[in-house]
N, CA, C and O atoms as a Tripos MOL2 file, in Angstrom:
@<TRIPOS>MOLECULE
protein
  256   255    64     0     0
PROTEIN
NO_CHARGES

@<TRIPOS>ATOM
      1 N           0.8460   -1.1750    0.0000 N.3       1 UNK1
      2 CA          0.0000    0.0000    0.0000 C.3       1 UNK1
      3 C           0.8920    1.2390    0.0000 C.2       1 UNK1
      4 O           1.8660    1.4430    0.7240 O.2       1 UNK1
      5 N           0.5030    1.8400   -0.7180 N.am      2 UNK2
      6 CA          1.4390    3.4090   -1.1100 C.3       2 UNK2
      7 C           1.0090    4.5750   -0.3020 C.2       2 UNK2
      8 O          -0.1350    5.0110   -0.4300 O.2       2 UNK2
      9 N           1.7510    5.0390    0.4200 N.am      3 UNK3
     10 CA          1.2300    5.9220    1.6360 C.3       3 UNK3
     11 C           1.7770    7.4470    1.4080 C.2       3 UNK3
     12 O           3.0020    7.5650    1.3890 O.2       3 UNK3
     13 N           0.9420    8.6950    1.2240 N.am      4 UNK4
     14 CA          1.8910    9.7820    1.0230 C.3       4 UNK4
     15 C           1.3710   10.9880    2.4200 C.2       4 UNK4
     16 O           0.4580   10.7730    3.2180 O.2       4 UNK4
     17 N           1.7240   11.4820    2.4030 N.am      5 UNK5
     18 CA          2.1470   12.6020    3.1200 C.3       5 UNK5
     19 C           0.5740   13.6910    3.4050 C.2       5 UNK5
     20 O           0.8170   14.7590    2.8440 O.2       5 UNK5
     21 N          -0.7320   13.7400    3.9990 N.am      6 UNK6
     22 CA         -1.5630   14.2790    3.8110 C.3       6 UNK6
     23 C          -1.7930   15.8380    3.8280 C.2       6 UNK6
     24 O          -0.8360   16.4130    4.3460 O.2       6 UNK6
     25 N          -2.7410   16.6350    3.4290 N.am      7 UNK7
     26 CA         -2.4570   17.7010    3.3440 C.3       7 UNK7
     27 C          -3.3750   18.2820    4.6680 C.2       7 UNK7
     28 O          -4.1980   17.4990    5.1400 O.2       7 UNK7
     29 N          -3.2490   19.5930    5.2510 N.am      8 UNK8
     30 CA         -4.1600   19.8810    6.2750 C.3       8 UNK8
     31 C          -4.4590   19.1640    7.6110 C.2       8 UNK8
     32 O          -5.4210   18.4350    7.8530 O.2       8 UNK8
     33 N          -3.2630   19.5780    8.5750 N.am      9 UNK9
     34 CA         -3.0260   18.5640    9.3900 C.3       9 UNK9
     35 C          -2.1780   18.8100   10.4480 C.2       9 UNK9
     36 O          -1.0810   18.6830    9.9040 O.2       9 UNK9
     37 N          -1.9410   19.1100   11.7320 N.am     10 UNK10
     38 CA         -0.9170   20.1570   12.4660 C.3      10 UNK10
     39 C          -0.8230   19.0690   13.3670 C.2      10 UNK10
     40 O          -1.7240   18.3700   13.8300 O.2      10 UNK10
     41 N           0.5240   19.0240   13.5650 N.am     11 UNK11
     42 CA          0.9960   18.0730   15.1300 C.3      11 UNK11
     43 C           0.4630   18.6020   16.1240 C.2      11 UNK11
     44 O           0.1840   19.7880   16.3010 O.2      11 UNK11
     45 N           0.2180   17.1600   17.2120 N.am     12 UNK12
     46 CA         -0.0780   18.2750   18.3660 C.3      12 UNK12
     47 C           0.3910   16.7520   19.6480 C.2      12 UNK12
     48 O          -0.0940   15.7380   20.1500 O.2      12 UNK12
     49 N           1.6480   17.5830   19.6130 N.am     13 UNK13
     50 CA          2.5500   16.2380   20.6610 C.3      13 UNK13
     51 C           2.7300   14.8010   20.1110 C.2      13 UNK13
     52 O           3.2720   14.6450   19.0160 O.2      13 UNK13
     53 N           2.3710   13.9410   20.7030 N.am     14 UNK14
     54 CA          2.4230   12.6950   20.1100 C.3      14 UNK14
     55 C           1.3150   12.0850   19.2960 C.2      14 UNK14
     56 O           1.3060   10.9450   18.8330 O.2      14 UNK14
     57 N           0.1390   13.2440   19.1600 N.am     15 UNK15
     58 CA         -1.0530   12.9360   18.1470 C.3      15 UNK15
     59 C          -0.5920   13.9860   16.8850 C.2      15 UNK15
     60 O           0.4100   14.6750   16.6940 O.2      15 UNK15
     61 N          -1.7910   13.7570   16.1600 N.am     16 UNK16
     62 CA         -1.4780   14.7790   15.1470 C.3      16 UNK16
     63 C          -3.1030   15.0010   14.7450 C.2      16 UNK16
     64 O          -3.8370   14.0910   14.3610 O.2      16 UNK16
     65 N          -3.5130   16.4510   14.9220 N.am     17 UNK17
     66 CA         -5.3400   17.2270   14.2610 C.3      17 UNK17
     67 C          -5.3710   17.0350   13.0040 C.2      17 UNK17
     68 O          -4.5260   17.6870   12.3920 O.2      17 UNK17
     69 N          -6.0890   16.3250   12.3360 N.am     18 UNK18
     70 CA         -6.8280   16.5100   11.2440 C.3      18 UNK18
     71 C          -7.5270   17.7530   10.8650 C.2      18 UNK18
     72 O          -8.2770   18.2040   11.7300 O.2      18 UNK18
     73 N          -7.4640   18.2160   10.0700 N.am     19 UNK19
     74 CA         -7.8370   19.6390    9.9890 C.3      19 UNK19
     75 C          -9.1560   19.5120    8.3370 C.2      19 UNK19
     76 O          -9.6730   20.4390    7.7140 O.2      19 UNK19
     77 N          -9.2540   18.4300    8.1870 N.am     20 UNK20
     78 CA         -9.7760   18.1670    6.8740 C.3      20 UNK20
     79 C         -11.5200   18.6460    6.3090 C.2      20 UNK20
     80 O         -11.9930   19.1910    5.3120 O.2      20 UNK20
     81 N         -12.0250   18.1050    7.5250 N.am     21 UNK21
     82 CA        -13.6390   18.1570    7.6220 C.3      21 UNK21
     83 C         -13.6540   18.4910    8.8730 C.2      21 UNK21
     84 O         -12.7250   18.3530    9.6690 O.2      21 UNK21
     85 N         -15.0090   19.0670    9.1340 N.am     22 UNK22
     86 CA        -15.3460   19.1300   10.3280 C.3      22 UNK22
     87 C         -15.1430   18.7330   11.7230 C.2      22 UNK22
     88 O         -15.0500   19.5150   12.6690 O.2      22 UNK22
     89 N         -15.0500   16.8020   11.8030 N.am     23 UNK23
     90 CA        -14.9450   16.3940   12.2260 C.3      23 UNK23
     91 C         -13.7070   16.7630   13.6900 C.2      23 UNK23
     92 O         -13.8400   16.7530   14.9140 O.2      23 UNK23
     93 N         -12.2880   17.1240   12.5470 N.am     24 UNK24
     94 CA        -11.3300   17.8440   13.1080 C.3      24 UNK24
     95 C         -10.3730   16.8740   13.8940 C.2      24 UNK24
     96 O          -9.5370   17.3580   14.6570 O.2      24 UNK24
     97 N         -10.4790   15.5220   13.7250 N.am     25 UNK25
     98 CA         -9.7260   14.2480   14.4390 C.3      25 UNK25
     99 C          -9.0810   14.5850   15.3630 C.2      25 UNK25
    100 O          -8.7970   15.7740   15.2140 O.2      25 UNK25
    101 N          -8.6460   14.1570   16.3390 N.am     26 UNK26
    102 CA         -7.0830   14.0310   17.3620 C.3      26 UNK26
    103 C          -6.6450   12.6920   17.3320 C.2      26 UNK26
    104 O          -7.1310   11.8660   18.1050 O.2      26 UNK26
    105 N          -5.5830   12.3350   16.3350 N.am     27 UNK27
    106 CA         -5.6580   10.7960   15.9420 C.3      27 UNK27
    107 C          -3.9430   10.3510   16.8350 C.2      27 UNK27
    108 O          -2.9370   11.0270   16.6230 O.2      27 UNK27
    109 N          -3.9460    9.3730   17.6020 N.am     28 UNK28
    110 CA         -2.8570    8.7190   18.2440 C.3      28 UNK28
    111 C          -1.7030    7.8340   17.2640 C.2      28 UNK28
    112 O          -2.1090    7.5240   16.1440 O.2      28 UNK28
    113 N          -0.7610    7.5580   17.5160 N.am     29 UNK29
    114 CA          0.0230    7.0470   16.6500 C.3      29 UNK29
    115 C          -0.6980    5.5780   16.5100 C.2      29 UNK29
    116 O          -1.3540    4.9580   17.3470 O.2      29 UNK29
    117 N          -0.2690    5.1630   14.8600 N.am     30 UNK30
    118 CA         -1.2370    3.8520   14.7410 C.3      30 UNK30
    119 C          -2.0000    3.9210   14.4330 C.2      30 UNK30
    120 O          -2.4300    3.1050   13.6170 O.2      30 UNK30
    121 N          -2.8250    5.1250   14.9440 N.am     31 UNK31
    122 CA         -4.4670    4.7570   14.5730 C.3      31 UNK31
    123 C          -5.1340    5.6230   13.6300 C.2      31 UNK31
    124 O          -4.4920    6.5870   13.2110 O.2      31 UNK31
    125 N          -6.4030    5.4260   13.1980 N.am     32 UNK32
    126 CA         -7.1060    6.1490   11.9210 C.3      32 UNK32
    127 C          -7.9130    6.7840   12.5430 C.2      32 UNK32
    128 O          -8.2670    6.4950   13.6860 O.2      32 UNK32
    129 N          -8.4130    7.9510   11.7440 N.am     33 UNK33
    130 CA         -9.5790    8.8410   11.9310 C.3      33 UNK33
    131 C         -10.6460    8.2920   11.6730 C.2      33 UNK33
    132 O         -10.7220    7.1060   11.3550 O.2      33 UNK33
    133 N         -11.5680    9.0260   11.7650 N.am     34 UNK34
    134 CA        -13.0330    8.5450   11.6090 C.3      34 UNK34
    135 C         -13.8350    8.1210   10.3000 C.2      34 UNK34
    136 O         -14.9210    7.5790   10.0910 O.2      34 UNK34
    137 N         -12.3260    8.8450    9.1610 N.am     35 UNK35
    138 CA        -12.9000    8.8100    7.7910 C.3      35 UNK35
    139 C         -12.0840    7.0620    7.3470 C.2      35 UNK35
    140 O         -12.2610    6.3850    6.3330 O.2      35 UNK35
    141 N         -11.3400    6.8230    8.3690 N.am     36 UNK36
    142 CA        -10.4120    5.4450    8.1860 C.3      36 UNK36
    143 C          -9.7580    5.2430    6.4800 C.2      36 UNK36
    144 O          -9.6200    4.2960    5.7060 O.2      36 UNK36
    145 N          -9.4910    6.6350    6.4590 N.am     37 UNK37
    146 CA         -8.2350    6.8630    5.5430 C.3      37 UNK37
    147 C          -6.9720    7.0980    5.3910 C.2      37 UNK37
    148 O          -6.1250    6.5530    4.6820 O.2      37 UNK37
    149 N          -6.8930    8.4820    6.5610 N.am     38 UNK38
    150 CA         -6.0040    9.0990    6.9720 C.3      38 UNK38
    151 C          -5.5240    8.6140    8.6120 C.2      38 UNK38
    152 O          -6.3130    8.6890    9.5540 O.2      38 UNK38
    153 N          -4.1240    8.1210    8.7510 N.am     39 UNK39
    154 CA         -4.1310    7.9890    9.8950 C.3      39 UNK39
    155 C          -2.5260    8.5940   10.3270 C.2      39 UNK39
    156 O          -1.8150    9.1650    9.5010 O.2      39 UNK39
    157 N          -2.1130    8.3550   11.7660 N.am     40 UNK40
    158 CA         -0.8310    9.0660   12.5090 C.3      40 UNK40
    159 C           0.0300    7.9260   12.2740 C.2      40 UNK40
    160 O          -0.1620    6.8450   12.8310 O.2      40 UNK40
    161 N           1.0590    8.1630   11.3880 N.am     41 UNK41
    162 CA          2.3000    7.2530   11.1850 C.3      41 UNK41
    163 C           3.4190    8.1090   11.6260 C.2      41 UNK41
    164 O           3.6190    9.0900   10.9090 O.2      41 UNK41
    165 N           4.4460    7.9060   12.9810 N.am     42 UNK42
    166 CA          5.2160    8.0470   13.4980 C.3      42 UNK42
    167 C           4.4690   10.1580   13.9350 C.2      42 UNK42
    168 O           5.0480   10.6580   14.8990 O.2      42 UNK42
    169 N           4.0310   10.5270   13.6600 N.am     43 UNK43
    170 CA          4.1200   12.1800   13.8600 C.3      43 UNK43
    171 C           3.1030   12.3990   12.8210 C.2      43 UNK43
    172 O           2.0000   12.7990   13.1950 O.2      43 UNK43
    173 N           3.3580   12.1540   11.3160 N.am     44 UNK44
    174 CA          3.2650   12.5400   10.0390 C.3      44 UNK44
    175 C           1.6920   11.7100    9.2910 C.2      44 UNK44
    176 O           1.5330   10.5710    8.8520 O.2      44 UNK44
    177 N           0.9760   12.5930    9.3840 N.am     45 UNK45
    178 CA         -0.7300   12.4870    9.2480 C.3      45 UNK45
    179 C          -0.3140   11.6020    7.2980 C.2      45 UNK45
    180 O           0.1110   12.1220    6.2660 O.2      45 UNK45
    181 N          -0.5750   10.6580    7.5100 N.am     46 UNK46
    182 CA         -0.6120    9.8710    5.9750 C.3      46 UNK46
    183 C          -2.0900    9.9210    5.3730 C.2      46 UNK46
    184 O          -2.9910   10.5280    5.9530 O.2      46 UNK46
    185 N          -2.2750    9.2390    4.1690 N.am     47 UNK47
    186 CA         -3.3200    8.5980    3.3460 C.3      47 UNK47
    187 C          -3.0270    8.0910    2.5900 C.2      47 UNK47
    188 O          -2.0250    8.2400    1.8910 O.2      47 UNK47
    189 N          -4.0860    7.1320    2.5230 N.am     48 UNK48
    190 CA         -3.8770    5.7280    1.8610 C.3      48 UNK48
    191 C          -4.7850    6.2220    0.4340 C.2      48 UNK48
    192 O          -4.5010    5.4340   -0.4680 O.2      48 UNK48
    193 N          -5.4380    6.9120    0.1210 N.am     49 UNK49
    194 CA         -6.0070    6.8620   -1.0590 C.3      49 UNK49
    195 C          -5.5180    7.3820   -1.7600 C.2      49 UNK49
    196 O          -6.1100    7.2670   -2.8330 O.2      49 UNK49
    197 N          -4.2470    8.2730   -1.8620 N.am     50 UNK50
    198 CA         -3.9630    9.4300   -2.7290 C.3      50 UNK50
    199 C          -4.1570    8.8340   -3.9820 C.2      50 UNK50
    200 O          -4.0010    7.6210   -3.8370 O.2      50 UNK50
    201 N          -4.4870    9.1810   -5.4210 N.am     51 UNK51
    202 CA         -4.3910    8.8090   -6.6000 C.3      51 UNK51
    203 C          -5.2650    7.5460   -6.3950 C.2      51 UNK51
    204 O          -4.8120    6.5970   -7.0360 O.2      51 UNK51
    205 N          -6.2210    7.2970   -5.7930 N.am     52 UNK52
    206 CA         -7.0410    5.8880   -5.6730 C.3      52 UNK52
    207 C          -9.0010    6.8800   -6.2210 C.2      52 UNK52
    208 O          -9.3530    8.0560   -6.1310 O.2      52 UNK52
    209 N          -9.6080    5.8280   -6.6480 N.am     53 UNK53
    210 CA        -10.7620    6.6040   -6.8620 C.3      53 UNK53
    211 C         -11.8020    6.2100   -5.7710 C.2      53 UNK53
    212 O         -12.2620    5.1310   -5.3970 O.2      53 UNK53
    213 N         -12.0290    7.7500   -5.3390 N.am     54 UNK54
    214 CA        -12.8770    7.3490   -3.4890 C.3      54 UNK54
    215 C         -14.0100    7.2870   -3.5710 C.2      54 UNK54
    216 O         -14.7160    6.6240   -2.8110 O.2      54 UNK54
    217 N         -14.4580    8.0510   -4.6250 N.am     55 UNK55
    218 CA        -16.3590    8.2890   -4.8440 C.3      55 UNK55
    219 C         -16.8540    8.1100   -6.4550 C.2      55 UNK55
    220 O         -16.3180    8.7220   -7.3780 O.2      55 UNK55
    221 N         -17.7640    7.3380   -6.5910 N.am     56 UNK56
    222 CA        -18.5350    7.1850   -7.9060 C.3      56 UNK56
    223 C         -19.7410    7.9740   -7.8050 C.2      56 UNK56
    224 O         -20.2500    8.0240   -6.6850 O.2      56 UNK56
    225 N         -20.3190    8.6200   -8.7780 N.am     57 UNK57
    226 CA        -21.7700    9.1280   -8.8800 C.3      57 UNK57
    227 C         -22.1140    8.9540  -10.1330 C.2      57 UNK57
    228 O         -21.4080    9.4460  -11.0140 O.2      57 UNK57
    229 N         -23.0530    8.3560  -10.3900 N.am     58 UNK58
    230 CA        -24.3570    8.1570  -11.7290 C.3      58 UNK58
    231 C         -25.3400    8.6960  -11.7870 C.2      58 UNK58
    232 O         -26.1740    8.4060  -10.9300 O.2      58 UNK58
    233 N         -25.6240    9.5430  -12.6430 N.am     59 UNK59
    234 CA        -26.2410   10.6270  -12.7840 C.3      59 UNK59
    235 C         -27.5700   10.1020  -14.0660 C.2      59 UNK59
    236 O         -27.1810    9.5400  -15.0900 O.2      59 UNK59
    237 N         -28.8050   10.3150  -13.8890 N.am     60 UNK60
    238 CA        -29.5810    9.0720  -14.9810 C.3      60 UNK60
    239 C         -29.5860   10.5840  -15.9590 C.2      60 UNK60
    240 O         -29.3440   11.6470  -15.3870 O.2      60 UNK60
    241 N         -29.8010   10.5600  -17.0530 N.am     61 UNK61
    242 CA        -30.0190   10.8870  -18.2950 C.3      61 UNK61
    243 C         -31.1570   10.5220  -18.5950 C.2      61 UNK61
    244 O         -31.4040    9.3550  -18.8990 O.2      61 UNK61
    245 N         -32.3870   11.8310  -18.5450 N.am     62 UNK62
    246 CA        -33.2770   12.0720  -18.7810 C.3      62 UNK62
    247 C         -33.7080   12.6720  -20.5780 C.2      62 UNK62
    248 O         -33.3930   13.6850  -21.2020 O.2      62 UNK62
    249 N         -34.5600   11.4560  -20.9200 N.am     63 UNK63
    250 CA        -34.2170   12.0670  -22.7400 C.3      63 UNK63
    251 C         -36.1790   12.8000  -22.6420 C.2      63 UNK63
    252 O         -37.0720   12.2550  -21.9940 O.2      63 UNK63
    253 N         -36.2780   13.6020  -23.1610 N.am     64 UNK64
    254 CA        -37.2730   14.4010  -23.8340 C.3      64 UNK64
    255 C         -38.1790   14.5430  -25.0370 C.2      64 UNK64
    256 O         -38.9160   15.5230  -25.1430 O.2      64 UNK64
@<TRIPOS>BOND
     1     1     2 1
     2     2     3 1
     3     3     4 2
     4     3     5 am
     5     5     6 1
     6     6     7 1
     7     7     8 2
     8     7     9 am
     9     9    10 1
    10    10    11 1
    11    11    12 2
    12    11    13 am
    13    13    14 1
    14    14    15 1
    15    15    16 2
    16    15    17 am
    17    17    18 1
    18    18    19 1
    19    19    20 2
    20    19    21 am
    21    21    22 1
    22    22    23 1
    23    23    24 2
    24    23    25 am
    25    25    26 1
    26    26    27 1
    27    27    28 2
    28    27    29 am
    29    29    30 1
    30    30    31 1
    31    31    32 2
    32    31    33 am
    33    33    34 1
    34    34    35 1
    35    35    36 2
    36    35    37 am
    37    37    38 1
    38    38    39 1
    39    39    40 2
    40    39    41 am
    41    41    42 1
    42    42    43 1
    43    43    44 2
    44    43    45 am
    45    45    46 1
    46    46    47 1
    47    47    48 2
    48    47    49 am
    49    49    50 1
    50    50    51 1
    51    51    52 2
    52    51    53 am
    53    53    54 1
    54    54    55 1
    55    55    56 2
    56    55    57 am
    57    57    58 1
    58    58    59 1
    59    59    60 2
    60    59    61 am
    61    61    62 1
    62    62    63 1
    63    63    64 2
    64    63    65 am
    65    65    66 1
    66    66    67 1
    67    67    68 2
    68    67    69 am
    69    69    70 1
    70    70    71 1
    71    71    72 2
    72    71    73 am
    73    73    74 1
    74    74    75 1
    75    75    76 2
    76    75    77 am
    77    77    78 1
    78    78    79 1
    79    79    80 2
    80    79    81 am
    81    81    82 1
    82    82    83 1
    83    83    84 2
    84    83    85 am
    85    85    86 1
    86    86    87 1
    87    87    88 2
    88    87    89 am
    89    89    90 1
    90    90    91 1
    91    91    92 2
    92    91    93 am
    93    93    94 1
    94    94    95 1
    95    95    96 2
    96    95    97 am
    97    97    98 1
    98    98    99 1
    99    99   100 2
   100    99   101 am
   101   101   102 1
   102   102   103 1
   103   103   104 2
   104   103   105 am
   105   105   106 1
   106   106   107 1
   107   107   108 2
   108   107   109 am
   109   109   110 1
   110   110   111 1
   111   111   112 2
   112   111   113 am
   113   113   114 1
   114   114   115 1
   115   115   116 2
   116   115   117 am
   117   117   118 1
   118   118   119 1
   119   119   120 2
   120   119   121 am
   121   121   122 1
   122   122   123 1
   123   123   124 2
   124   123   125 am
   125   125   126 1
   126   126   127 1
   127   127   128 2
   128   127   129 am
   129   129   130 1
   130   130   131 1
   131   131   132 2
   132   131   133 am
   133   133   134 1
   134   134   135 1
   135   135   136 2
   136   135   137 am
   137   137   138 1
   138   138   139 1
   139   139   140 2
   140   139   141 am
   141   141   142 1
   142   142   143 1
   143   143   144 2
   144   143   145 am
   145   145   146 1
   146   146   147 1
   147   147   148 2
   148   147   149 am
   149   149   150 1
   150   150   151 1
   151   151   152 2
   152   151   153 am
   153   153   154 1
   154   154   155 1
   155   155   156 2
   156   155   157 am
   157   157   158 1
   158   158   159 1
   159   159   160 2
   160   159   161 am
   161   161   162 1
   162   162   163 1
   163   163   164 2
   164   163   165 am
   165   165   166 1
   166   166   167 1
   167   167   168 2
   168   167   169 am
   169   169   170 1
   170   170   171 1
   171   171   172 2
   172   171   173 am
   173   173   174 1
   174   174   175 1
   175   175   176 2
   176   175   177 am
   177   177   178 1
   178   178   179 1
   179   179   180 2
   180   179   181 am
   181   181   182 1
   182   182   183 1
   183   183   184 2
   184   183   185 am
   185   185   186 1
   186   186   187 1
   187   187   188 2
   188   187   189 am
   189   189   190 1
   190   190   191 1
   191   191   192 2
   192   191   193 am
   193   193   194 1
   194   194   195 1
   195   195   196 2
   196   195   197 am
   197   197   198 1
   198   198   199 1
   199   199   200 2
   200   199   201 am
   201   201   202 1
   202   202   203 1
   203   203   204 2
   204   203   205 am
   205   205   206 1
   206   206   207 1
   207   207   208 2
   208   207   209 am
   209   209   210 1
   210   210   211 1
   211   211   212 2
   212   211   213 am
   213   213   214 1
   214   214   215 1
   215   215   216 2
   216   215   217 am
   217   217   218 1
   218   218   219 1
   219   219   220 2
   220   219   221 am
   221   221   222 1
   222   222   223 1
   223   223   224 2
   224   223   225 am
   225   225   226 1
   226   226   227 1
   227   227   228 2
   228   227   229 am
   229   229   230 1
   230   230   231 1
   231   231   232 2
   232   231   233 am
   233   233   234 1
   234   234   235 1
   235   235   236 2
   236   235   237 am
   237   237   238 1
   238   238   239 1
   239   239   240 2
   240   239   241 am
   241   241   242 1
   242   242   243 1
   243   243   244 2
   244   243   245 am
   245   245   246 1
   246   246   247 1
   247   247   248 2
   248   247   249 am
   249   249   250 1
   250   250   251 1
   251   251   252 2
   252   251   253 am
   253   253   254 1
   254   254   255 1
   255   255   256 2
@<TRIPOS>SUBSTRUCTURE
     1 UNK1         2 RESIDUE 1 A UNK
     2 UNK2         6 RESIDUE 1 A UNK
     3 UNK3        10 RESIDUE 1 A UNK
     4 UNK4        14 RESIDUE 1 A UNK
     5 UNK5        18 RESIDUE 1 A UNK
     6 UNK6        22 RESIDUE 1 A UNK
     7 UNK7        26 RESIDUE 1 A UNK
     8 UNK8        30 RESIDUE 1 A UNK
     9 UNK9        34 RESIDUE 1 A UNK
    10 UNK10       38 RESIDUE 1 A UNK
    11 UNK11       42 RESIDUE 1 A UNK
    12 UNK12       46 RESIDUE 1 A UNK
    13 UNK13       50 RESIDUE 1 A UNK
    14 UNK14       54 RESIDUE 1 A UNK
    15 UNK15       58 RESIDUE 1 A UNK
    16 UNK16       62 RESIDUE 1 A UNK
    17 UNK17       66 RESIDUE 1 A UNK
    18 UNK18       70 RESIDUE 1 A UNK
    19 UNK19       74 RESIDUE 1 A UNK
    20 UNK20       78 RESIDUE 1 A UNK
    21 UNK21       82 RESIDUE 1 A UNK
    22 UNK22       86 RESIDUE 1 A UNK
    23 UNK23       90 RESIDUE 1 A UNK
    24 UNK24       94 RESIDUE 1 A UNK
    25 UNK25       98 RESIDUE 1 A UNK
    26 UNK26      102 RESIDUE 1 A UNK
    27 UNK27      106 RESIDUE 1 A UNK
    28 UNK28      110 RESIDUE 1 A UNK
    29 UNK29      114 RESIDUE 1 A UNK
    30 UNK30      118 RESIDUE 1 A UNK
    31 UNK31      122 RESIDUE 1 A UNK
    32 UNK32      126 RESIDUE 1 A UNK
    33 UNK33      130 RESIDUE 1 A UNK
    34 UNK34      134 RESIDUE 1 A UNK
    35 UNK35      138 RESIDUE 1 A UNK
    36 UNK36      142 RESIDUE 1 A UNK
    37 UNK37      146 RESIDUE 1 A UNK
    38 UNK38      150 RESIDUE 1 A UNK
    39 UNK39      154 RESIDUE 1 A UNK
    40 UNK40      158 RESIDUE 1 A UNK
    41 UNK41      162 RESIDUE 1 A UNK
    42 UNK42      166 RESIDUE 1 A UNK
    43 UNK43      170 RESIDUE 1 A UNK
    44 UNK44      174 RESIDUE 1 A UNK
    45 UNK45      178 RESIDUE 1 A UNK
    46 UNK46      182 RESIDUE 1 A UNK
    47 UNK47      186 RESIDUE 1 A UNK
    48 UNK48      190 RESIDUE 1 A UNK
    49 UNK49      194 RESIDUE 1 A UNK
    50 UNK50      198 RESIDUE 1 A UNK
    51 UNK51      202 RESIDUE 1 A UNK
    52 UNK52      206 RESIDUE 1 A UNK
    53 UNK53      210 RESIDUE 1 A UNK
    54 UNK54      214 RESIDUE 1 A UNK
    55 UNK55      218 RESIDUE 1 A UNK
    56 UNK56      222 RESIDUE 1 A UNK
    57 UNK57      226 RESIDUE 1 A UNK
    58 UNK58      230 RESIDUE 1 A UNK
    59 UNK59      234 RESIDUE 1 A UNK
    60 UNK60      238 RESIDUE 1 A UNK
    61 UNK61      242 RESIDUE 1 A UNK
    62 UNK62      246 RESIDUE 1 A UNK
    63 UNK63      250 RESIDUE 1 A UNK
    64 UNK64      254 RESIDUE 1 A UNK
């Protein structure tokens, strides 16, 4: 799994804030946020989806 570097995200001691959504995480080393994407690897707020496709939408086409 390819892990990069997330954006929006401030240390705070041995956790690190999510700053992304609302939500606003305080995530411990090891562990994932609430969106269980982004989690605290050593200090440094990661994600696992970068370049992965997260959301589909189908939209119906209404003909006239």
């Amino acid at each position: 799994m390819t892990s990069r570097e997330a954006l929006y995200y401030e240390p705070a001691g041995d956790t690190v804030r999510c700053l992304l959504c609302p939500h606003q995480c305080v995530i411990k080393e090891g562990h994932a946020g609430i969106c269980h994407v982004r989690r605290n690897e050593k200090g440094i707020l990661v994600t696992d989806i970068y370049g992965k496709l997260s959301a589909l939408h189908f939209a119906p086409v209404l003909l006239i």
